[in-house]
PyMOL commands that place a pseudoatom at each C-alpha (Angstrom):
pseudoatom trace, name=CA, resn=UNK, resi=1, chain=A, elem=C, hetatm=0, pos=[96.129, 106.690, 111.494]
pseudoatom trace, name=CA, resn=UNK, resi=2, chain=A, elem=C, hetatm=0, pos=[96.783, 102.998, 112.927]
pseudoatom trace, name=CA, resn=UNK, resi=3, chain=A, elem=C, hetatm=0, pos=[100.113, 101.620, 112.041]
pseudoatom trace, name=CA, resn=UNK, resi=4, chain=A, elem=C, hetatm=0, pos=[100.398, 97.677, 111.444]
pseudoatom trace, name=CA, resn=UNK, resi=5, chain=A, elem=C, hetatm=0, pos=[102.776, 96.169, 113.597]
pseudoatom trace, name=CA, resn=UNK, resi=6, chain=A, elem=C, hetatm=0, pos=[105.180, 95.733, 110.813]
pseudoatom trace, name=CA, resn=UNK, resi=7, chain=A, elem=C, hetatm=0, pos=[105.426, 99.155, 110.050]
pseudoatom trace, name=CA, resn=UNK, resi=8, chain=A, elem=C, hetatm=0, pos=[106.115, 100.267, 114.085]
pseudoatom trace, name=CA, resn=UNK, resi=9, chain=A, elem=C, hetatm=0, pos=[109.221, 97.843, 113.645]
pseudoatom trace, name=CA, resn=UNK, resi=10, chain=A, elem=C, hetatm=0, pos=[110.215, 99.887, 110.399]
pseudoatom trace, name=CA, resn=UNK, resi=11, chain=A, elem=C, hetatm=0, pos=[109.883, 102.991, 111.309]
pseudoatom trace, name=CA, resn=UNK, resi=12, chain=A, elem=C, hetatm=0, pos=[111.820, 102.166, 114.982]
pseudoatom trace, name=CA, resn=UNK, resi=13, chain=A, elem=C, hetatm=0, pos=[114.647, 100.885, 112.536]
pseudoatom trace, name=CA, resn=UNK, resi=14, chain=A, elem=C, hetatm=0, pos=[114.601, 103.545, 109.827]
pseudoatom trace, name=CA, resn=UNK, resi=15, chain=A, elem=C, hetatm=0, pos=[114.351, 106.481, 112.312]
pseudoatom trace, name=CA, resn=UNK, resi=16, chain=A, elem=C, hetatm=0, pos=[111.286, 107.604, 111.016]
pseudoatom trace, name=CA, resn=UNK, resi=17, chain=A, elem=C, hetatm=0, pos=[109.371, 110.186, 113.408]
pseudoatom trace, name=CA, resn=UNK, resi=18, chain=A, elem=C, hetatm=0, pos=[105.665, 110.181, 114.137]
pseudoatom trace, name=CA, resn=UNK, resi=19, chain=A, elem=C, hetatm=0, pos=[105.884, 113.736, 113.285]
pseudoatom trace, name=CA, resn=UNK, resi=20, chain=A, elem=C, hetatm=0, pos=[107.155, 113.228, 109.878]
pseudoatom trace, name=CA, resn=UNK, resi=21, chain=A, elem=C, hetatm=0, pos=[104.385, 110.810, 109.135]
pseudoatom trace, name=CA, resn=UNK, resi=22, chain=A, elem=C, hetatm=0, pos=[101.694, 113.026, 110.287]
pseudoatom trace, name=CA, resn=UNK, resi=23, chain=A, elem=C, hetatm=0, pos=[103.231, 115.951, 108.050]
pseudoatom trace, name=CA, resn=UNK, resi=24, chain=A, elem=C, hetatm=0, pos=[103.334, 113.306, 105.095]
pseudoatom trace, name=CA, resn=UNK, resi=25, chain=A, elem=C, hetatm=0, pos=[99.953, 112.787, 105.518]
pseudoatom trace, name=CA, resn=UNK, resi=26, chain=A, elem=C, hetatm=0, pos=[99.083, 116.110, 105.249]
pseudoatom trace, name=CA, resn=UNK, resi=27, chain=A, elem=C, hetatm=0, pos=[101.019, 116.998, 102.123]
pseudoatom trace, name=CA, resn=UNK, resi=28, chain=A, elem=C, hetatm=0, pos=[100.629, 113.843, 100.660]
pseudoatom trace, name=CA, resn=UNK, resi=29, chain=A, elem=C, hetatm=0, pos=[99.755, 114.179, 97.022]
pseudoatom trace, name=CA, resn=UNK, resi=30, chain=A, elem=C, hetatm=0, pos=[101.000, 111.072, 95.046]
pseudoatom trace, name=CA, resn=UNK, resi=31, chain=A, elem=C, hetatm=0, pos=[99.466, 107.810, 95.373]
pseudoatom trace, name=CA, resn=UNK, resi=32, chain=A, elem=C, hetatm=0, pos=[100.177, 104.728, 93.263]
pseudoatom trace, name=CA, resn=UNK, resi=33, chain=A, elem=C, hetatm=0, pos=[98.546, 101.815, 93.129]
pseudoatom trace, name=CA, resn=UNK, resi=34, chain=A, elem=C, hetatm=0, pos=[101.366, 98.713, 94.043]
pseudoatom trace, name=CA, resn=UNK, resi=35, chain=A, elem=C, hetatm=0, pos=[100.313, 94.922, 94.221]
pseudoatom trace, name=CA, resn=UNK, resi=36, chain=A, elem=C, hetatm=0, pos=[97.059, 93.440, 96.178]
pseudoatom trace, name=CA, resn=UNK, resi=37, chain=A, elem=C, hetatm=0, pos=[95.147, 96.434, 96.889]
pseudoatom trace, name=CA, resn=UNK, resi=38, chain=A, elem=C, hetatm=0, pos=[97.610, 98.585, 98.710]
pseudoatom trace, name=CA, resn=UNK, resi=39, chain=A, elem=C, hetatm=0, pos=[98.948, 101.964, 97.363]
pseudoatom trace, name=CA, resn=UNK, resi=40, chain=A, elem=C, hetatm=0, pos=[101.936, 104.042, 98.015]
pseudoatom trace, name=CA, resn=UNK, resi=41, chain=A, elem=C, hetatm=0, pos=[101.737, 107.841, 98.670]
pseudoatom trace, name=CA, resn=UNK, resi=42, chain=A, elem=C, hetatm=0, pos=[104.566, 110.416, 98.951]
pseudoatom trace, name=CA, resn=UNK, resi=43, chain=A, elem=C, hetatm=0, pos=[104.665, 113.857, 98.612]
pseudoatom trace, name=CA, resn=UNK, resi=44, chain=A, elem=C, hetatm=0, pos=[105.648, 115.931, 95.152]
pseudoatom trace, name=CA, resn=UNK, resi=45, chain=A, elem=C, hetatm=0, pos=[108.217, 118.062, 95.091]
pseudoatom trace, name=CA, resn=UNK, resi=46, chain=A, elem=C, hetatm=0, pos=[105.502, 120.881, 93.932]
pseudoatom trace, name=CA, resn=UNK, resi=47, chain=A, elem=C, hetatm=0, pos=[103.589, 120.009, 96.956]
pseudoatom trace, name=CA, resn=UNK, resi=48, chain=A, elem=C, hetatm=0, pos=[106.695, 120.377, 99.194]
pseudoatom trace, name=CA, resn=UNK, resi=49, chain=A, elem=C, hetatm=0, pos=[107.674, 123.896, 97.256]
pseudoatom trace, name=CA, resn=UNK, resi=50, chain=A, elem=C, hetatm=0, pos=[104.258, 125.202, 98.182]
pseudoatom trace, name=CA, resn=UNK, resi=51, chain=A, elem=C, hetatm=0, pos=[104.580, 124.355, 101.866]
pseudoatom trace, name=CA, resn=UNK, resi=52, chain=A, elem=C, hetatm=0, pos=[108.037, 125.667, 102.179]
pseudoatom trace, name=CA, resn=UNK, resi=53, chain=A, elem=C, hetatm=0, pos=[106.443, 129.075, 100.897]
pseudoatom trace, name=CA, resn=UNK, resi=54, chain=A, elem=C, hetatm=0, pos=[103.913, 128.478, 103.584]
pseudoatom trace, name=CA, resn=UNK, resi=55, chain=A, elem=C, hetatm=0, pos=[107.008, 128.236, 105.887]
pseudoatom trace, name=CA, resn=UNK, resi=56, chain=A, elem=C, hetatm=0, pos=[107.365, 124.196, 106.815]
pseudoatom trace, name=CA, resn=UNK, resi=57, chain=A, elem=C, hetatm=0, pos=[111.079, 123.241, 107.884]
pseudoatom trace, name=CA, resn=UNK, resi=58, chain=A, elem=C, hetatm=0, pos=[113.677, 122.640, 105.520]
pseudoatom trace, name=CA, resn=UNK, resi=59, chain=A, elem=C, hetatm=0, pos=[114.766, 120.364, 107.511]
pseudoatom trace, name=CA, resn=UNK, resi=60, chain=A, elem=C, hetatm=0, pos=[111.544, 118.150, 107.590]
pseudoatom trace, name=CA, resn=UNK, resi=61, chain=A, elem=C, hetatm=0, pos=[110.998, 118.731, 103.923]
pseudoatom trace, name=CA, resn=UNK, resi=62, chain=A, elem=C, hetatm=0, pos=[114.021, 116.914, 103.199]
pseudoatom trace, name=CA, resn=UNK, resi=63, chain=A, elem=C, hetatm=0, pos=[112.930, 114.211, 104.779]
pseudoatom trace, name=CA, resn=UNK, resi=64, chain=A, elem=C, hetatm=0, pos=[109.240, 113.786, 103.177]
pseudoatom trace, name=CA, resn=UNK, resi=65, chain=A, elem=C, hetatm=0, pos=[111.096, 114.098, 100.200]
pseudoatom trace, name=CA, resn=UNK, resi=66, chain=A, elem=C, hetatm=0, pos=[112.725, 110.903, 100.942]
pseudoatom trace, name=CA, resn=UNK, resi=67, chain=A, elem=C, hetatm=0, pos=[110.376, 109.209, 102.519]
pseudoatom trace, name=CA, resn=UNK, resi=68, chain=A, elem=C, hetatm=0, pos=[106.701, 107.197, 100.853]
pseudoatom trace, name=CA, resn=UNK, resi=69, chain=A, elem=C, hetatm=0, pos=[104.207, 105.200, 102.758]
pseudoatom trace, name=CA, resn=UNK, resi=70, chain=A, elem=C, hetatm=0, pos=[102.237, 102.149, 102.228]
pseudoatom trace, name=CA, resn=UNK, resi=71, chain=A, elem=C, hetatm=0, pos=[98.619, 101.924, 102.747]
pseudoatom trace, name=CA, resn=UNK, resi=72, chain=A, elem=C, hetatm=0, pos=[96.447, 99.270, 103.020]
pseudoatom trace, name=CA, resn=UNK, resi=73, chain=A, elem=C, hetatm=0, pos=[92.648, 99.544, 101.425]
pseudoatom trace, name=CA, resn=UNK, resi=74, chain=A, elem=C, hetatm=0, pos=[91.313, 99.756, 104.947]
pseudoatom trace, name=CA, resn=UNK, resi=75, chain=A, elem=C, hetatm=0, pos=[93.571, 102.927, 105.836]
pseudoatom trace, name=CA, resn=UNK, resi=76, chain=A, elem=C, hetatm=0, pos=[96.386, 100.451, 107.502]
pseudoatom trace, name=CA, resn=UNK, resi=77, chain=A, elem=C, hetatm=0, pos=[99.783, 101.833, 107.365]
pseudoatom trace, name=CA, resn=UNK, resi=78, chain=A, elem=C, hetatm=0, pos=[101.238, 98.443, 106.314]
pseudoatom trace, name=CA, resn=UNK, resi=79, chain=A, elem=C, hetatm=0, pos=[105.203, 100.124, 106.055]
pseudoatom trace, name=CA, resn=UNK, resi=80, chain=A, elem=C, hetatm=0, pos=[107.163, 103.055, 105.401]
pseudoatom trace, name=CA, resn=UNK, resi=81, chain=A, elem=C, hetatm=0, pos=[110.406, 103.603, 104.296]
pseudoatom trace, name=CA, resn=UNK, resi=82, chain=A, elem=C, hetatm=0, pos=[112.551, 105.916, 102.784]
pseudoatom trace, name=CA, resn=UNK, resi=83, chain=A, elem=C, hetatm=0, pos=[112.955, 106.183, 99.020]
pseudoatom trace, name=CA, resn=UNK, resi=84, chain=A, elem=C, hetatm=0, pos=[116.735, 105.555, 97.344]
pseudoatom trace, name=CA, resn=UNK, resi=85, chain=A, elem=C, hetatm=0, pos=[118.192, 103.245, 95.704]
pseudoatom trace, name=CA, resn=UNK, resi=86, chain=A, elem=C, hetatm=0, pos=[116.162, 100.600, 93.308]
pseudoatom trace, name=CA, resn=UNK, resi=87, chain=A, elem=C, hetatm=0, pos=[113.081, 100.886, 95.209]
pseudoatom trace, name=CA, resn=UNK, resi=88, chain=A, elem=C, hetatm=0, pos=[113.044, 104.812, 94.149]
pseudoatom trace, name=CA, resn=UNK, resi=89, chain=A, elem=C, hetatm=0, pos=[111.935, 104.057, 90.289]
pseudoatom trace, name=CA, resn=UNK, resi=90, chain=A, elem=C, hetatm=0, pos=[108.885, 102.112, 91.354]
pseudoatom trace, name=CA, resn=UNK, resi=91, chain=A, elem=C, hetatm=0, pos=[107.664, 104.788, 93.580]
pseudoatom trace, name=CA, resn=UNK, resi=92, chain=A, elem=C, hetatm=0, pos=[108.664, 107.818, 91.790]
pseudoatom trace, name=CA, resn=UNK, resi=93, chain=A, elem=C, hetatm=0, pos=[108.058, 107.149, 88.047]
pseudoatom trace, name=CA, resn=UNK, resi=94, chain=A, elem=C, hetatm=0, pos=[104.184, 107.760, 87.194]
pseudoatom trace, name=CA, resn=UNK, resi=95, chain=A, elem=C, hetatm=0, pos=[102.045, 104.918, 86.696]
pseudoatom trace, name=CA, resn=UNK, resi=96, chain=A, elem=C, hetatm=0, pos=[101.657, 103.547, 83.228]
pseudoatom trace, name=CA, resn=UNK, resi=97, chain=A, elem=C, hetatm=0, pos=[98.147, 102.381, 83.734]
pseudoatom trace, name=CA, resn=UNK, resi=98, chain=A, elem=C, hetatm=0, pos=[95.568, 104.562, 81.688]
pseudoatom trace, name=CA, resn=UNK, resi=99, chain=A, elem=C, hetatm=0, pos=[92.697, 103.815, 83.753]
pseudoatom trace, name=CA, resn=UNK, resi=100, chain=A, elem=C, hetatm=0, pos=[93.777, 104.561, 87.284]
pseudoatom trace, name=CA, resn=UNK, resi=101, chain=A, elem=C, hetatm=0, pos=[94.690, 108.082, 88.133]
pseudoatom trace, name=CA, resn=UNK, resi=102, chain=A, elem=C, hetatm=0, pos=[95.181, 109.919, 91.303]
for i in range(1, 102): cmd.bond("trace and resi %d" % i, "trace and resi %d" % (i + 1))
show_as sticks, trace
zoom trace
C-alpha cells in the first residue's frame, strides 16, 4: 500500500495507526465511488461482526468502524480519516447510482 504524502500528514494528525489501516484493508468491504476517479472504502458493520466472531479486538473494531479511506485509481491512498459528523452521510449512505455497484 503506498500512502500519498497528504495522507502521512493525516493520519500523523488524526492518530491513525498503520496497523489499523492494514486491518481496514483486509476487512474492507464498502467502496463508493466519490469525485474524479477516486473511491472511498470502509468496512460494514456485518463485516466487522464476522471478524469479531473470528476473534479481532474490540478495541480495533471500534476504530475501523470509524474510520474510511480514500483511494486513488492507481491504488494511492490519497487520505484517511475518521467518519462523524457531516462527512459520515456521504460515506455511509449507499450510492444512488444504478449502474455502479460494489
Amino acid at each position: 500500500m503506498h500512502l500519498s504524502r497528504h495522507a502521512q500528514v493525516r493520519a500523523n494528525q488524526r492518530g491513525i495507526r498503520q496497523t489499523s489501516l492494514d486491518a481496514l484493508f483486509d476487512l474492507a468491504d464498502v467502496a463508493k465511488p466519490v469525485a474524479r476517479g477516486l473511491t472511498v472504502l470502509r468496512v460494514s458493520r456485518r463485516s466487522l461482526a464476522c471478524a469479531a466472531e473470528q476473534g479481532i479486538d474490540t478495541a480495533m473494531a471500534a476504530r475501523l468502524r470509524k474510520l474510511a479511506v480514500v483511494l486513488a485509481e492507481d491504488g494511492t491512498l490519497v487520505t484517511c480519516t475518521h467518519i462523524h459528523g457531516g462527512k459520515a452521510k456521504s460515506y455511509l449512505r449507499p450510492d444512488r447510482r444504478k449502474f455502479w455497484r460494489a
